[in-house]
C-alpha positions as CSV (number, residue, x, y, z in Angstrom):
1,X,48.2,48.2,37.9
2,X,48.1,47.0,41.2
3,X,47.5,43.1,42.4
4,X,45.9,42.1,45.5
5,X,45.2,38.5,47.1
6,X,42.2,38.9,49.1
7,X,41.7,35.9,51.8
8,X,38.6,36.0,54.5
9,X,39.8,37.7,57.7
10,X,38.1,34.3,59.6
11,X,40.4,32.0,56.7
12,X,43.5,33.7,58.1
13,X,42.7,33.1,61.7
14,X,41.8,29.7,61.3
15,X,43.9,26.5,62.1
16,X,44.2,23.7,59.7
17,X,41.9,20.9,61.2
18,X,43.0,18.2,62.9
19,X,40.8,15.2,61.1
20,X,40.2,11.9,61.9
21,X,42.9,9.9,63.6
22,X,43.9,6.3,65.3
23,X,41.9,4.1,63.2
24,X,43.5,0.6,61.5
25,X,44.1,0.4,57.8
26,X,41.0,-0.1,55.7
27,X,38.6,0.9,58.2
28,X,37.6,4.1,56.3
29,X,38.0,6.0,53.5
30,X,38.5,9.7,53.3
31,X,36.6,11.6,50.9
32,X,39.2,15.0,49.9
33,X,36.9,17.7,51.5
34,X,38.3,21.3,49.3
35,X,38.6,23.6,52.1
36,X,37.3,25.3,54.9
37,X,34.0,26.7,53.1
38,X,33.4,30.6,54.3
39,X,30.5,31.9,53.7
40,X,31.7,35.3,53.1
41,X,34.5,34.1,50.6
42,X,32.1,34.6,47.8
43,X,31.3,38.1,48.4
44,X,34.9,39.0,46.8
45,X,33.9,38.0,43.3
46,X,30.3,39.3,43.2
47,X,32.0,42.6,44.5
48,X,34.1,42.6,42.0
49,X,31.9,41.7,39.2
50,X,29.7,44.7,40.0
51,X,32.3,46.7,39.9
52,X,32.8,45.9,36.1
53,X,36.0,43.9,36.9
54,X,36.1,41.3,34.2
55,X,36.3,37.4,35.7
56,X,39.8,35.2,34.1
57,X,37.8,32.2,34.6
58,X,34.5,33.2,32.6
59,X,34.1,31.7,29.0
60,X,33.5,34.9,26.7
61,X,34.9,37.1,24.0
62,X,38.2,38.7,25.1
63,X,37.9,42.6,25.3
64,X,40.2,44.4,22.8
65,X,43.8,44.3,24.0
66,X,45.4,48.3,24.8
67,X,46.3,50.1,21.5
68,X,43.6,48.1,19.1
69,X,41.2,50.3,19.2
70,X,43.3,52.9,18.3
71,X,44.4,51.5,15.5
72,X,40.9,50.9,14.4
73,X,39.9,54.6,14.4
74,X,43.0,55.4,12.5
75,X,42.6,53.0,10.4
76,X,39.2,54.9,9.8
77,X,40.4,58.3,9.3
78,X,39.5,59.2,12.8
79,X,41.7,61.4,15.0
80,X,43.6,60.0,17.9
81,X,43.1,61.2,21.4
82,X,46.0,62.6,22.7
83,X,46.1,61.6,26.1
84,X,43.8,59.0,26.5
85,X,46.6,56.1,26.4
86,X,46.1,52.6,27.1
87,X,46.4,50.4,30.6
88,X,49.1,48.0,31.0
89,X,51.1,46.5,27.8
90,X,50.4,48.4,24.6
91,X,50.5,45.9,21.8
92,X,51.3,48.0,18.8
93,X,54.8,49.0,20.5
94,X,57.4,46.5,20.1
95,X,58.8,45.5,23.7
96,X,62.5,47.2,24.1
97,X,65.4,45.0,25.3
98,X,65.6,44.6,28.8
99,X,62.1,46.2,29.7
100,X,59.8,45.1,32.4
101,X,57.3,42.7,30.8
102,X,53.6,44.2,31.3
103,X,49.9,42.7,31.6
104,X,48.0,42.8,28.0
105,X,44.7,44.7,29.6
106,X,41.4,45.3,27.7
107,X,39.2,48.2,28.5
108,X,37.5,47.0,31.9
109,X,39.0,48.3,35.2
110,X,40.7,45.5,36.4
111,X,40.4,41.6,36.3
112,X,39.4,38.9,38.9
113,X,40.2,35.3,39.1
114,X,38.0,33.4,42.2
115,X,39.7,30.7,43.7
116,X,37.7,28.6,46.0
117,X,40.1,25.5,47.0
118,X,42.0,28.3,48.6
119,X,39.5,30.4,49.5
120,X,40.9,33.3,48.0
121,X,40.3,35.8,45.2
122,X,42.9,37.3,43.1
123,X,42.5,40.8,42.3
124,X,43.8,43.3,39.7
125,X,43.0,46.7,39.7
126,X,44.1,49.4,36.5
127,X,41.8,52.3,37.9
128,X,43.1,53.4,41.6
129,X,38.9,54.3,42.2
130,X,37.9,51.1,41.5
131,X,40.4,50.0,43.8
132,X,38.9,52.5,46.4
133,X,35.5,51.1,46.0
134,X,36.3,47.8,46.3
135,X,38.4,48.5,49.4
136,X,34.9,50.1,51.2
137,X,32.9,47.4,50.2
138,X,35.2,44.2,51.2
139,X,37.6,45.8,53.5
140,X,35.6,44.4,56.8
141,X,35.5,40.9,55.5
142,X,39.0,40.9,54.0
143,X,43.1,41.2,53.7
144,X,43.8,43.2,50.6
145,X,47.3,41.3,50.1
146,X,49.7,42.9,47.7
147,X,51.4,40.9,45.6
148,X,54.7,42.3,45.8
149,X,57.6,40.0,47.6
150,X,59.0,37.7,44.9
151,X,59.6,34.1,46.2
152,X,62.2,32.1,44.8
153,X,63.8,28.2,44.9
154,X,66.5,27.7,47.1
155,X,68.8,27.1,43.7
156,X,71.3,24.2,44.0
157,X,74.6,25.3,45.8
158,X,77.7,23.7,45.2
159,X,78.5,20.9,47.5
160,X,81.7,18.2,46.6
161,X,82.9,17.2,42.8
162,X,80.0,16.3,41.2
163,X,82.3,14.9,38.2
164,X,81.6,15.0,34.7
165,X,78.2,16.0,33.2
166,X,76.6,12.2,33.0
167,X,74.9,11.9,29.8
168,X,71.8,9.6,28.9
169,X,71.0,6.3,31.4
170,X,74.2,4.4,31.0
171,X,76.0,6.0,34.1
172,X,74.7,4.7,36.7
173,X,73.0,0.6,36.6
174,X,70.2,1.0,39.0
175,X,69.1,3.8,41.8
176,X,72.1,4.6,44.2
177,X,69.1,5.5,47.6
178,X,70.8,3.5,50.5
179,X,69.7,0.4,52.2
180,X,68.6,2.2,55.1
181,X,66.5,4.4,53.6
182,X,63.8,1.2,53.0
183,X,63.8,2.4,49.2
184,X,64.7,-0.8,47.6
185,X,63.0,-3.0,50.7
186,X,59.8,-1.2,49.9
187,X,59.8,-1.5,46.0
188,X,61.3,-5.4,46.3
189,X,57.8,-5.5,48.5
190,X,56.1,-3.9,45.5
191,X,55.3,-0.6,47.0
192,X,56.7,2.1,44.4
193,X,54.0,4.7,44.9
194,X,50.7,3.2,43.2
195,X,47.6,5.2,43.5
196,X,49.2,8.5,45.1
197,X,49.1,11.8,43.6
198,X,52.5,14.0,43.6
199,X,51.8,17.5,43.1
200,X,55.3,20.0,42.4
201,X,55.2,23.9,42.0
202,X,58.4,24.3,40.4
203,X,59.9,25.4,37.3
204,X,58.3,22.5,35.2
205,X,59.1,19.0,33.8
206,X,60.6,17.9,30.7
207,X,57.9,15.5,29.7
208,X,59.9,13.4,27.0
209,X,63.2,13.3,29.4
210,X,63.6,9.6,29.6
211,X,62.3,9.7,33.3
212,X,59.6,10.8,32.9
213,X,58.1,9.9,28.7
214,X,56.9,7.0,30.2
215,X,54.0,8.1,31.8
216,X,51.6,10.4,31.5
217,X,52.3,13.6,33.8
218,X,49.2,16.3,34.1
219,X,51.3,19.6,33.3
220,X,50.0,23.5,33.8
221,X,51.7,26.5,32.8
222,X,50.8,29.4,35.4
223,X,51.7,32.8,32.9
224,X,53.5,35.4,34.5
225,X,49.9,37.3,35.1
226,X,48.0,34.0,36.1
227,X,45.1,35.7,36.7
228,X,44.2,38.1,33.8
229,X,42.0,36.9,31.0
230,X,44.4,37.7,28.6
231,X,47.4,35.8,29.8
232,X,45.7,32.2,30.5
233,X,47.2,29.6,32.2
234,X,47.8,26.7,29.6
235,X,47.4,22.8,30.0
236,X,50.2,21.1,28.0
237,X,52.8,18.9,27.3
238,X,55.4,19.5,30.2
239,X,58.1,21.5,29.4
240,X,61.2,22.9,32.3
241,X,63.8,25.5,30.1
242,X,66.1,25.6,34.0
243,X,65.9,21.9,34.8
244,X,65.7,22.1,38.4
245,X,62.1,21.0,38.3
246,X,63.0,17.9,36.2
247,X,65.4,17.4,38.4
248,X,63.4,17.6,41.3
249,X,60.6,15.0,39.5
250,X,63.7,12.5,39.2
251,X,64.5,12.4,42.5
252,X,60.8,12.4,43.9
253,X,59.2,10.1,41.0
254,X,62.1,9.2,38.0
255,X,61.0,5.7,36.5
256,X,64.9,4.7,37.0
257,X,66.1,6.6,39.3
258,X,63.0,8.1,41.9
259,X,61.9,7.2,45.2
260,X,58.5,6.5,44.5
261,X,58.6,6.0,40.6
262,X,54.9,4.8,40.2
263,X,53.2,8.3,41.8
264,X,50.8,10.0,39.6
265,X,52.3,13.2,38.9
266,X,50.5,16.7,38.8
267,X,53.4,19.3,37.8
268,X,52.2,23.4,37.6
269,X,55.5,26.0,36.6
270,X,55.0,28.5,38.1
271,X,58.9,29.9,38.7
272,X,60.9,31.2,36.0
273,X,63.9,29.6,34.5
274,X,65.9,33.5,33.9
275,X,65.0,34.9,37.5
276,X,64.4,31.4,39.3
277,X,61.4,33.8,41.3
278,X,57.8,33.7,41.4
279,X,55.3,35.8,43.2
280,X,52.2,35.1,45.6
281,X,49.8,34.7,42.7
282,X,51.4,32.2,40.5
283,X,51.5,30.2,43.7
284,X,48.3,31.0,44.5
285,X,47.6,29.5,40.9
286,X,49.2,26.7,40.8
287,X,47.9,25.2,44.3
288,X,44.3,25.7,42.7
289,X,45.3,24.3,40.4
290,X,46.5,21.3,42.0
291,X,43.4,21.2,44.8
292,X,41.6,21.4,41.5
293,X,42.9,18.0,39.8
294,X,42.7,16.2,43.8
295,X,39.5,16.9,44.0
296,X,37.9,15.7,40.8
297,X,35.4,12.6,41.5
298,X,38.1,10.1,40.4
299,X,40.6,11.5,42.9
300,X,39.2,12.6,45.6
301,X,39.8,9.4,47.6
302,X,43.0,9.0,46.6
303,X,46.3,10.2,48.8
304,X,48.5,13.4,48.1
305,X,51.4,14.7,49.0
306,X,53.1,18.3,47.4
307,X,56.4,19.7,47.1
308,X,57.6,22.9,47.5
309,X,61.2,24.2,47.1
310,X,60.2,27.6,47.0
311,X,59.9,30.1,49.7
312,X,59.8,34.0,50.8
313,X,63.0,35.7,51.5
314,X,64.3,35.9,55.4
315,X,64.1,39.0,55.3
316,X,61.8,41.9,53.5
317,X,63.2,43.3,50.4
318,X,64.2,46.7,49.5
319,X,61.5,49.0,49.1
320,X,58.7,46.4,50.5
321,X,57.4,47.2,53.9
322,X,57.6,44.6,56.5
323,X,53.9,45.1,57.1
324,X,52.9,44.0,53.6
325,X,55.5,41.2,54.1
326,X,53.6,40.2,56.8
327,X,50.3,40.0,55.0
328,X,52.4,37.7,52.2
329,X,53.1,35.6,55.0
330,X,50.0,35.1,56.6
331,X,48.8,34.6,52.7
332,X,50.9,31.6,52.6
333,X,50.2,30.0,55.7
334,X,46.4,30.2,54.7
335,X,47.2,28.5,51.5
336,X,49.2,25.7,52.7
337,X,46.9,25.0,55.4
338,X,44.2,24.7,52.6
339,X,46.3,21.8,51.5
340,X,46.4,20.1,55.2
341,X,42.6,20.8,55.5
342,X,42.4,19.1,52.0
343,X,44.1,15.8,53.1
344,X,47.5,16.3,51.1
345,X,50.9,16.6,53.0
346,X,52.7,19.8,51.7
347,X,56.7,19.0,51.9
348,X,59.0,22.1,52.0
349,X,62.4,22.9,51.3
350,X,64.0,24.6,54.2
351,X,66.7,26.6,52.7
352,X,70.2,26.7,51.2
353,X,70.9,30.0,53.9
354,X,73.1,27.7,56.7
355,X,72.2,27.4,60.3
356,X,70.4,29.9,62.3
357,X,68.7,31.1,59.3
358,X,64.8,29.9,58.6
359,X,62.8,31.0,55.8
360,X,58.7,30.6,54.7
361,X,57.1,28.4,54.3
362,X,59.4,26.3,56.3
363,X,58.9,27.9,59.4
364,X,55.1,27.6,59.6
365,X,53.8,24.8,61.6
366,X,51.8,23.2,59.2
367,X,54.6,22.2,56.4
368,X,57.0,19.1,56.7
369,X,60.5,21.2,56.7
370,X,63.3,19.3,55.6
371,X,67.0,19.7,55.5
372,X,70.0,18.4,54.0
373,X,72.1,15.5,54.5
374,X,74.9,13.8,52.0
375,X,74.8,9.8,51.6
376,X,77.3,9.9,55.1
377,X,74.8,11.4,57.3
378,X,76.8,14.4,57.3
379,X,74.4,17.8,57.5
380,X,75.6,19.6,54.3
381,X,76.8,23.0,55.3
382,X,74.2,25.0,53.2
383,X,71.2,23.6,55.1
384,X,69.2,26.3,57.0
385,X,68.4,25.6,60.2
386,X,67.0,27.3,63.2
387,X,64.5,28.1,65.9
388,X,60.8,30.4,65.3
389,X,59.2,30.9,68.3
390,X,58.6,27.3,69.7
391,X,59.2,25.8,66.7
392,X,62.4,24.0,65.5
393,X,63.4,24.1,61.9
394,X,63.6,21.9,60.2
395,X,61.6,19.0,60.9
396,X,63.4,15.8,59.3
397,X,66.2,15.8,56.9
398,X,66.7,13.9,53.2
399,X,69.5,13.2,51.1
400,X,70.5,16.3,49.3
401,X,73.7,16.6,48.9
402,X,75.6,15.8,45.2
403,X,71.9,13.9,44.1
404,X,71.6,12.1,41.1
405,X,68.4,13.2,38.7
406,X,67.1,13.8,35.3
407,X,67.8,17.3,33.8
408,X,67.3,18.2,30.3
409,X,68.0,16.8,26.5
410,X,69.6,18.2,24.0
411,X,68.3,19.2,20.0
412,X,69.3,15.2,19.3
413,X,67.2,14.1,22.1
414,X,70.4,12.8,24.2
415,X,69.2,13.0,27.7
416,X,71.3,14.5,30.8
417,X,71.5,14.0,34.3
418,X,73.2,15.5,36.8
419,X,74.2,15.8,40.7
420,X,72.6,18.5,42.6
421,X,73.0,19.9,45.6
422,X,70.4,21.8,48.2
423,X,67.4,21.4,50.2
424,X,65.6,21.4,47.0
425,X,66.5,17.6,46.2
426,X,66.7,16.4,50.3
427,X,62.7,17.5,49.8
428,X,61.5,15.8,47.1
429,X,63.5,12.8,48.7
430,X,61.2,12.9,51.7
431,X,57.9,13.5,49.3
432,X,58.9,10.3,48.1
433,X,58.9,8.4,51.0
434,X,55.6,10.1,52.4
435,X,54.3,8.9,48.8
436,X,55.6,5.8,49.6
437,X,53.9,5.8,53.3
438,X,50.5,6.8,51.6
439,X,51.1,3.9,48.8
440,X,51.0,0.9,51.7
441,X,48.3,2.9,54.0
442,X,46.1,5.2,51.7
443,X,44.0,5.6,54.9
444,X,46.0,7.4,56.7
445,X,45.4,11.2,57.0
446,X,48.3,13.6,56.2
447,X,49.2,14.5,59.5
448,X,49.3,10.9,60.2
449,X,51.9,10.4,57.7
450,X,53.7,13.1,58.7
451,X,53.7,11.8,62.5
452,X,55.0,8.3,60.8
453,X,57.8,10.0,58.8
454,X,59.0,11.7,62.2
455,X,58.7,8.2,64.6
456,X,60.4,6.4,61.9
457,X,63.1,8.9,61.4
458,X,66.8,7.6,61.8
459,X,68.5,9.4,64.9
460,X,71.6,11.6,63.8
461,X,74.7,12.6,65.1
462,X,74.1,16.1,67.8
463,X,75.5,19.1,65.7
464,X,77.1,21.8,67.0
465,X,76.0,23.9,64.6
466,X,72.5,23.3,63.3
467,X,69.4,21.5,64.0
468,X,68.5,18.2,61.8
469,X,64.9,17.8,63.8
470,X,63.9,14.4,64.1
471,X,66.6,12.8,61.8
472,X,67.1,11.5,58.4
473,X,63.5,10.2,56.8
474,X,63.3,6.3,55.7
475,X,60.6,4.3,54.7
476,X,60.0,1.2,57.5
């Protein structure tokens, strides 16, 4: 089986727009628009339809799974085939230990799932010639992306003593954020996040942590194939077997402990807890996912802002050509500049690498890239930094540096938190206080927020060794 992303050539080459700008508070309101609309973009799944590739996203009965129709004829009396074997994961074979997990497939040639916030299609193909004919017929009007890189979080790096694991609420009295970040001025002025939208593409949320049971938090599982009918993407209680995307959720939204504890939170895993990676499709996914829930009728006036501590690596991996890294690249750049063309801020870790090292999506223009600092202003050691063309990365920096957030609970339901370290908790941070921007001026277009976050940004010490952008974000 091989998976494509296929974007419109004109999507790719197109900047995010600009929007409306310099107007007062509460002289307009912004309808979400969903995307740059190419009129080509729906040529991929008609294509594919007549082609006999079977839609994820169409109600109707699921085709038999590989190896169930075989059964059937033996079951029968009827002689098995030798050689005509079965696509993908063969359910009558029990999985071995350590084996790579397969797609379920049925007996169409491939599969199709049509994303239209992103204005994208993903594509999987089980027959090579109904790759070959899809490839004649779309090939002018589109990338065929393979999904093959693997992205992954920056994971938490070691950074000080954190001290003993801190159990349930009892360790710390109220939220340890520093005057100077404008946290407690802006919730003693009532301004905790109201009537914003926080989407996070991470490993999940613990839904019943104490953090978080308090409100109600919009939760989708992306499967491992996200876009095959037989692997569906499931709506549920939130659930995070790592803990790094509770922890993230604490730190961005916690009820005791968050910057901006009053957000609506939209929450899609899409990275997995035993090889903390993810690929371009689950992304892909997720962020529909979350354009998706923005854009229903009772949200699509309302602010956004999304976080992403997830990225590409530096550098291609073994055995992936940089040219098909490339097209991953410019895959992800089209996708988060869907989310500026959408009116929602996308906020992005910058790395755990150390100076002079700048990974994706970081580096693109259009995200907020943020770096690390500890509560001393002190630029923790692990935060990448560095320069791509004309651009400096990162952009601002957050607190990330021994953080304090929500985890996981145990069989007894005794609650955890811990301290983290990496530019995976100095992001949320700053997603917080752009929620927090958006709260007190709805109004205000993303890139307007963004511009605020930078002029409002608290000057830090030069470093000799890597770049902190405009300086440490506060709210003001």
């Amino acid at each position: 089986m091989k998976s494509y992303l296929l974007v419109p050539k004109e999507s790719i080459e197109t900047q995010a727009r600009v929007g409306p700008r310099g107007t007062e508070q509460g002289e307009r309101v912004l309808s979400r628009t969903t995307a740059l609309r190419f009129a080509v973009a729906t040529k991929a799944p008609d294509t594919l339809s007549a082609l006999g590739l079977r839609s994820a996203t169409l109600p109707g009965p699921r085709p038999p799974v590989s190896g169930q129709e075989e059964r059937r004829r033996k079951g029968k009396g009827a002689k098995s085939a030798r050689g005509m074997g079965t696509r993908g994961a063969d359910s009558s074979t029990p999985p071995m230990p350590g084996a790579t997990v397969a797609e379920q497939t049925g007996a169409e040639p491939g599969s199709y799932r049509y994303m239209p916030l992103i204005g994208a299609t993903m594509a999987h193909f089980y027959e090579e010639h109904t790759e070959k004919e899809a490839r004649g017929e779309l090939g002018r009007d589109f990338e065929f992306i393979p999904d093959v890189v693997p992205l992954s979080f920056p994971g938490p790096v070691s950074a000080g003593q954190p001290g003993p694991r801190n159990l349930g609420m009892s360790s710390l009295a109220e939220r340890e954020w520093p005057d100077e970040s404008g946290v407690p001025l802006a919730h003693a002025q009532g301004i905790r996040g109201a009537g914003v939208m926080l989407g996070i593409l991470d490993t999940g949320v613990d839904a019943d942590h104490p953090e978080h049971a308090a409100r109600v938090i919009q939760f989708r599982y992306v499967s491992l194939f996200p876009n095959s009918p037989h692997n569906p993407a499931r709506d549920i209680r939130g659930f995070d077997p790592d803990g790094h995307g509770t922890h993230v959720c604490g730190i961005a939204a916690g009820v005791h402990h968050g910057v901006a504890p009053e957000v609506d939170l939209y929450v899609a895993s899409v990275i997995e807890s035993e090889t903390i990676r993810t690929s371009l499709g689950r992304v892909a996914a997720g962020m529909e996912w979350l354009l998706h829930q923005f854009s229903r009728p009772e949200n699509s006036t309302r602010p956004a802002v999304v976080n992403l501590s997830l990225g590409f690596p530096l550098m291609p991996p073994p055995g992936i050509s940089e040219a098909d890294y490339n097209l991953n690249l410019r895959a992800l750049q089209t996708m988060i500049r869907r989310l500026l063309d959408s009116n929602v801020l996308p906020v992005v870790a910058a790395g755990n690498s150390g100076p002079d090292t700048v990974g994706y999506p970081a580096a693109f223009p259009e995200s907020l890239a943020v770096g690390a600092v500890d509560f001393a202003r002190n630029v923790a050691t692990f935060s990448a930094s560095g320069t791509v063309g004309r651009r400096v990365v990162p952009d601002i920096m957050g607190y990330g540096v021994n953080v304090y957030s929500s985890t996981e609970r145990r069989c007894n339901n005794q609650a955890f938190y811990e301290r983290m370290s990496g530019t995976s908790m100095a992001a949320p941070y700053v997603a917080g206080i752009a929620a927090l921007y958006r709260c007190r001026a709805p109004d205000l277009t993303a890139l307007e927020v963004r511009d605020l976050i930078l002029e409002n940004a608290v000057k830090l010490p030069r470093s000799g060794t890597h770049k902190t952008g405009k300086g440490l974000a506060v709210f003001r």
